[in-house]
C-alpha positions, 0 to 999 in steps of 0.5 A: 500500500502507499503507506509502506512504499511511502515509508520505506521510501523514507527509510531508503533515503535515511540509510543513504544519507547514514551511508554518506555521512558514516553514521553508523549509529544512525544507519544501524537503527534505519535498518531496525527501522526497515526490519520491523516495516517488512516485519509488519508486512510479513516480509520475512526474508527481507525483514531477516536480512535487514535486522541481519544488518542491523546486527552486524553493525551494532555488533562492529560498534559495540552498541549493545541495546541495538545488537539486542533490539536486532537479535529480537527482530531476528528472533520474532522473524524466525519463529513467526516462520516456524509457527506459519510453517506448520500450517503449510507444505514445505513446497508452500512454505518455502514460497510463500516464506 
């Protein structure tokens, strides 16, 4: 919908201006930020590589409440796909997730 193409226009803007200035605080919590929007719309996978990122630069910092907040992204993700995976065929599954 508009809301989430407007959204994660925004957030693309953010991580590019993170990226140019080398604020790795401020793109570290962009991809959180993206994480938890493909998340919302059940985007596993993207929300997965997102809080991945997300992780691998708090973790660089050393920035622990947001290596924790991505570790939980990361957590809610995979489970959430575990749950949904019983009710499908693996074949289906692996589409849809």
């Amino acid at each position: 919908n508009a809301e989430f193409g407007k959204g994660l226009q925004l957030l693309k803007e953010a991580e590019t201006f993170f990226r140019s200035t080398e604020d790795e605080q401020g793109l570290t919590n962009t991809m959180l930020l993206v994480g938890e929007l493909f998340f919302e719309r059940e985007n596993y996978r993207q929300a997965i590589s997102s809080f991945e990122k997300s992780y691998d630069l708090a973790e660089k910092s050393e920035n622990q409440p947001l290596k924790f907040a991505s570790r939980t992204g990361l957590a809610g993700s995979y489970m959430y796909i575990a749950q949904r995976k019983r009710f499908f065929s693996q074949a289906e599954a692996n589409e849809y997730f």
